[in-house]
C-alpha positions in Angstrom: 0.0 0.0 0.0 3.2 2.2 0.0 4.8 4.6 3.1 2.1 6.9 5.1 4.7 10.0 5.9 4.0 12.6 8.3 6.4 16.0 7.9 6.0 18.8 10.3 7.0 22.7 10.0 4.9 22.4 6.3 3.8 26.3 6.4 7.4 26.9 6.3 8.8 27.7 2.4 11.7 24.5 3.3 8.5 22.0 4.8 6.4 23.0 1.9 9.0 22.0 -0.6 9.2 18.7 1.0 6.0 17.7 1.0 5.1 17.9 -2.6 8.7 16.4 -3.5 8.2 12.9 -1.2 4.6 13.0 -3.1 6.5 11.8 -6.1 8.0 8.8 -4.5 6.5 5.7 -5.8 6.6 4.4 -2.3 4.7 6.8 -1.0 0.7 6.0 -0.3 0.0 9.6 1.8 1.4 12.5 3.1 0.5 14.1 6.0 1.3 17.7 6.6 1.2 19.3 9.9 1.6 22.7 11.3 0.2 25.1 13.5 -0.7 28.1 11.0 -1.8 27.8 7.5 0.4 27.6 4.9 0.6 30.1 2.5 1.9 27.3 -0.3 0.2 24.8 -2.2 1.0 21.4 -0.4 -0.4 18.9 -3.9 -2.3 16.0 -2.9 -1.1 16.2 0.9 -4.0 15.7 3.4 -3.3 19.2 5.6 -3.9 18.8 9.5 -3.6 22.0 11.9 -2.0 21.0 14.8 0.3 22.6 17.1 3.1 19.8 18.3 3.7 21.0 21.5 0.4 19.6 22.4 -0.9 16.2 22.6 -2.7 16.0 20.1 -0.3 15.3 17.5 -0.6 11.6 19.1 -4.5 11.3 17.6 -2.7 12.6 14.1 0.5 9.5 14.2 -2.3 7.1 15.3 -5.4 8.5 13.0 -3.4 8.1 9.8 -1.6 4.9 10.6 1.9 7.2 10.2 4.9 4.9 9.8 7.9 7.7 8.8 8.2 11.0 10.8 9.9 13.7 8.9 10.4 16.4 11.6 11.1 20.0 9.9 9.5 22.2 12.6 13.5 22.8 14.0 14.4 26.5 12.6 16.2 29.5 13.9 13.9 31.5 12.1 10.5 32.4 13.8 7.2 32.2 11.2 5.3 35.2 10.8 5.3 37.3 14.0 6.6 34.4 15.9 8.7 35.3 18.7 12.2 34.2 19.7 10.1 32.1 22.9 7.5 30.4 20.5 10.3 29.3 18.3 12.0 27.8 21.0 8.9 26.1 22.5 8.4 24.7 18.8 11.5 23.6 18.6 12.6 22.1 22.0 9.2 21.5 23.8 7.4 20.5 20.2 10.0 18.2 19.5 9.6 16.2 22.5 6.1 16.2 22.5 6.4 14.7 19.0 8.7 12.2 19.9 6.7 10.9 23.2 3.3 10.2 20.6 6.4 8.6 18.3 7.3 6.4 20.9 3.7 5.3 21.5 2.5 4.5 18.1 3.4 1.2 17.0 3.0 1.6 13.2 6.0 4.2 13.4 9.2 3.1 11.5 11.8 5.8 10.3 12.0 8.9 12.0 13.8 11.6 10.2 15.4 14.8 12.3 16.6 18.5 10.8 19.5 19.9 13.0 22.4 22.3 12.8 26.0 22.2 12.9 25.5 25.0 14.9 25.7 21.8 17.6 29.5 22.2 17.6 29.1 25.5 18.6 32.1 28.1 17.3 35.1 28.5 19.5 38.7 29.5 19.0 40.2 26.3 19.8 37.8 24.4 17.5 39.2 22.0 15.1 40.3 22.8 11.7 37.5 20.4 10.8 34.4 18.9 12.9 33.4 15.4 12.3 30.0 13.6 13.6 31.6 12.3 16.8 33.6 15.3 17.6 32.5 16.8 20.7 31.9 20.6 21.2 34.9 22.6 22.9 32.3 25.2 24.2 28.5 24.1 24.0 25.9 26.6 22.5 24.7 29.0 25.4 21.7 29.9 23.6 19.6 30.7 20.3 19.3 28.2 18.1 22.1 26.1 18.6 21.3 24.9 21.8 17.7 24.4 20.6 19.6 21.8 18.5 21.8 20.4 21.1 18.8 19.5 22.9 16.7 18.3 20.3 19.1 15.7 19.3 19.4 14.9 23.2 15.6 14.4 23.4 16.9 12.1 19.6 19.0 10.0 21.2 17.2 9.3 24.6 13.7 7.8 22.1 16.3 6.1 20.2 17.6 3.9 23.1 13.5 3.4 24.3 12.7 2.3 20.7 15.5 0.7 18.9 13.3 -0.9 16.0 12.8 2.8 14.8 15.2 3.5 12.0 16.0 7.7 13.5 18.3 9.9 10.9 19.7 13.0 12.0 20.7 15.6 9.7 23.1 18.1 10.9 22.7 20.9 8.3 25.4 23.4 7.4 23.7 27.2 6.8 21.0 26.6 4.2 21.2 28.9 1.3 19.7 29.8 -2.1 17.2 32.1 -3.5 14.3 31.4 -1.0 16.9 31.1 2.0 14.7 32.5 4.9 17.3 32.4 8.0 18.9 34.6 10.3 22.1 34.4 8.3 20.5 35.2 5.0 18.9 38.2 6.8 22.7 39.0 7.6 23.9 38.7 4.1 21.1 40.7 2.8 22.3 43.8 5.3 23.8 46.5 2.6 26.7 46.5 4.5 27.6 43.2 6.6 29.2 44.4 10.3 32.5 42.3 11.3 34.7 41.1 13.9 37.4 43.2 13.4 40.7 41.4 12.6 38.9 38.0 11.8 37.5 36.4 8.4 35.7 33.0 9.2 35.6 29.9 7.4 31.8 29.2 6.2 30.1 26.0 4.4 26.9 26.6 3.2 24.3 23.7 1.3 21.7 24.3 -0.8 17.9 24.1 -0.2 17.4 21.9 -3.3 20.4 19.4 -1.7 18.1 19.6 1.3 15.2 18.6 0.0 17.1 15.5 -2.0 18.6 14.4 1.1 15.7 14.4 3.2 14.1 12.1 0.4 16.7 9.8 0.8 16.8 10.0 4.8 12.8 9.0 4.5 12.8 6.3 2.1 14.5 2.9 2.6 18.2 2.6 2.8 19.8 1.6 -1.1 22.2 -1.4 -1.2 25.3 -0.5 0.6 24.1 2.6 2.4 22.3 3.1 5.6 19.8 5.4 6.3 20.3 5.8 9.7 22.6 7.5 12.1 23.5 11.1 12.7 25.2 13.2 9.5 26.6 16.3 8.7 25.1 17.7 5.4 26.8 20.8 3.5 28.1 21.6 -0.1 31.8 20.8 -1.0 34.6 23.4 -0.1 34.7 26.6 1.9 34.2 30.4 1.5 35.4 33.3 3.5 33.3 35.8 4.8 35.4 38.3 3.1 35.0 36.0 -0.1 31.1 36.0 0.7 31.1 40.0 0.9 33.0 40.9 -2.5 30.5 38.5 -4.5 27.8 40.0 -2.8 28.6 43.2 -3.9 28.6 44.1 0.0 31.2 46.4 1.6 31.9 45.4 5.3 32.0 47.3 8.6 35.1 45.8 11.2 34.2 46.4 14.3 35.7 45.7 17.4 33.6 42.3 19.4 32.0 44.6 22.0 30.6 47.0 19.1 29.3 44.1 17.0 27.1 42.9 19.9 25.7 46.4 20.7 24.8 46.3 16.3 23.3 42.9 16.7 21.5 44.0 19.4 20.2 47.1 17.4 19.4 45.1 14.4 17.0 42.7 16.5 15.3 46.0 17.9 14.7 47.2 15.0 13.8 43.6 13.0 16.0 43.7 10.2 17.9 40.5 11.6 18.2 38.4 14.3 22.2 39.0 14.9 22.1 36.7 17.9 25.4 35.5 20.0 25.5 32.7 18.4 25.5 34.0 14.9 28.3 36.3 16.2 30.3 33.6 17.1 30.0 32.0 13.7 31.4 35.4 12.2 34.1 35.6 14.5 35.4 31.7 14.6 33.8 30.1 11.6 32.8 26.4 11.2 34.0 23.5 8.9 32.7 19.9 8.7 33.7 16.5 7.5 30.6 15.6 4.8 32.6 12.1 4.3 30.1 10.1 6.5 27.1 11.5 4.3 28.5 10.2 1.1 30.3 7.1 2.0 27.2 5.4 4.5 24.1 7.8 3.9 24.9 7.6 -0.2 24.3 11.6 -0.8 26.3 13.5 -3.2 25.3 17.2 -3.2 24.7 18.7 -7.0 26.0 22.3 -5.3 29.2 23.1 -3.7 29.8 25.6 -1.2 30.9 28.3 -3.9 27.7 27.3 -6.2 25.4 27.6 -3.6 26.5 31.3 -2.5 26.4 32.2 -6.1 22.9 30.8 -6.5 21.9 33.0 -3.0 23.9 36.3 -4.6 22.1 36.2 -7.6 18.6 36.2 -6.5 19.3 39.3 -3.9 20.3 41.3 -6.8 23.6 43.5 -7.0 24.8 45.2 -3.7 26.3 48.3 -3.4 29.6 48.0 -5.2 30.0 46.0 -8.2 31.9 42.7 -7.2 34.5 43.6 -9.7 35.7 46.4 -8.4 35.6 45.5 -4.8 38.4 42.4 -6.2 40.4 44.7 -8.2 40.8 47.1 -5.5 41.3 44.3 -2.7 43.6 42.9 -5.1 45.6 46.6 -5.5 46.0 46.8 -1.6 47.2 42.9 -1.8 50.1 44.5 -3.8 51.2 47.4 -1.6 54.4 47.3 0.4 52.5 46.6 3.5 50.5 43.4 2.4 53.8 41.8 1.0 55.0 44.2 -1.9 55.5 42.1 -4.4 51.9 41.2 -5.8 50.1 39.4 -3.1 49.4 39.3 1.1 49.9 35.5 2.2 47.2 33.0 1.7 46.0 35.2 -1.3 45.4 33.7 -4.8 43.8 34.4 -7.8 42.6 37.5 -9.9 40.2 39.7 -7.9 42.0 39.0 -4.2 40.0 36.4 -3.6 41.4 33.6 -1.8 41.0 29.6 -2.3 41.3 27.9 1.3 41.7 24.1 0.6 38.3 22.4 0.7 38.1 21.0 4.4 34.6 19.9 4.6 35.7 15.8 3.0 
């Protein structure tokens, strides 16, 4: 009679996308769609329930509907609407477990599927060069998003032990990008001038929303010969950028500013709701964050159409140009490359390549 697949978060652009995508799959009988608001996309053939997952009723949905795969997508940074910082959090954290207590009660339940961050490592200055699946944290998230995640997975692992016949995928996403990206950090890159720590340029992987929604097919349908579709994996796009890298190709001059001065802009930019320029998003600016993606093409079988670099390009072009043309922002970085005081003779170190931008060695294999 083919799969019965529930997937939460669907009034969000990323849930929407989903759902009409695993409609497609052969093995697919019905989809179930859930979310507290209306969405304001078309969901296909899905059967659309309004529920709110931080209440018990999402138990009479799983049960009602004979749900065997769990495709949980309500996990964002990003509130929906006019959807406090607090509501997020309760969706995410309180929602979650809530979801996974009905999980653990309906029998029929088989796969579970689970969007997280790397934000989970957190961003520190002693962090590896590179952060694999079982490398642990050197400072945990303190807040925001990030330790929404942390606990979520916690909440992940603790259903896992109580029901180990339930195939559970977690998919540690790197910053999701492209031209519907609807984040805190697309917020940032959209700012006509992007503030900065001062005397830092951080290392940044980015994956694109179409790889998202492949990988999540393949998390929710049944493992392919030699791959297994469980297990926790860290998803992003080939290669690295820097933020200085992301700024010229956006056409975006910076603002350094000294750590103290950055948090008093973030603050101000929450005030005033142009972004949410949390701690936690500072931290990323300041330290950066690289992960190993070798587990998610060697076990899980995913090989991402985008790279890092592809997927930024994909995100610059639908924001349109910036303030200065990305041209001239790499000749003139690469005319202060050549003064005395960069190196004098054509280039400052690590530097390569017409337009002063730099190639860091991919890191995230």
């Amino acid at each position: 009679m083919g799969k019965v697949v529930l997937v939460t978060g669907a009034a969000r652009q990323l849930g929407g996308r989903f759902v009409r995508r695993i409609q497609r799959d052969p093995g697919v009988a019905r989809v179930i769609a859930v979310d507290a608001v209306m969405p304001g996309h078309q969901l296909g053939d899905a059967v659309f329930v309004r529920a709110d997952i931080r209440q018990p009723a999402i138990a009479r949905v799983l049960a009602e509907h004979s749900v065997d795969t769990v495709v949980h997508l309500d996990v964002s940074g990003k509130g929906l609407g006019a959807q406090s910082r607090t509501a997020v959090k309760e969706t995410n954290v309180i929602g979650t477990m809530q979801l996974l207590g009905a999980c653990q009660k309906a029998p029929a339940v088989q796969r579970l599927v689970i969007k997280s961050s790397t934000g989970v490592y957190g961003s520190a200055p002693r962090d590896p060069a590179v952060f694999h699946e079982t490398t642990p944290p050197k400072s945990l998230p303190s807040g925001g998003f990030a330790k929404d995640a942390v606990e979520v997975e916690g909440y992940v692992r603790g259903f896992a032990r109580r029901r180990p016949d339930v195939a559970v995928c977690v998919l540690r996403f790197a910053n999701i990008l492209g031209p519907d990206a609807d984040s805190p950090l697309a917020d940032y890159l959209s700012l006509p001038v992007l503030p900065t720590v001062f005397g830092y340029d951080p290392r940044l992987q980015f994956v694109h929303e179409d790889d998202v929604i492949d990988v999540l097919g393949i998390a929710a349908s049944e493992p392919r010969r030699g791959t297994l579709n469980s297990g926790t994996f860290n998803i992003a796009g080939d290669g690295v950028l820097l933020l200085s890298q992301c700024s010229r190709r956006l056409g975006r001059p910076t603002m350094p500013l000294l750590l103290p001065a950055v948090t008093w802009v973030g603050q101000a930019l929450r005030t005033v709701g142009m972004t949410d320029f949390s701690p936690e998003q500072i931290r990323l600016l300041t330290h950066g964050r690289v992960v190993s993606t070798v587990q998610m093409r060697e076990t899980l079988g995913f090989r991402p159409r985008f790279t890092t670099v592809e997927t930024f390009a994909e995100f610059a072009r639908s924001r349109g140009p910036g303030l200065l043309p990305p041209e001239a922002v790499g000749r003139a970085v690469g005319r202060l490359a050549a003064m005395p005081f960069a190196g004098g003779t054509g280039g400052a170190p690590g530097m390569t390549g017409a337009g002063g931008d730099t190639h860091p060695t991919p890191s995230g294999r």
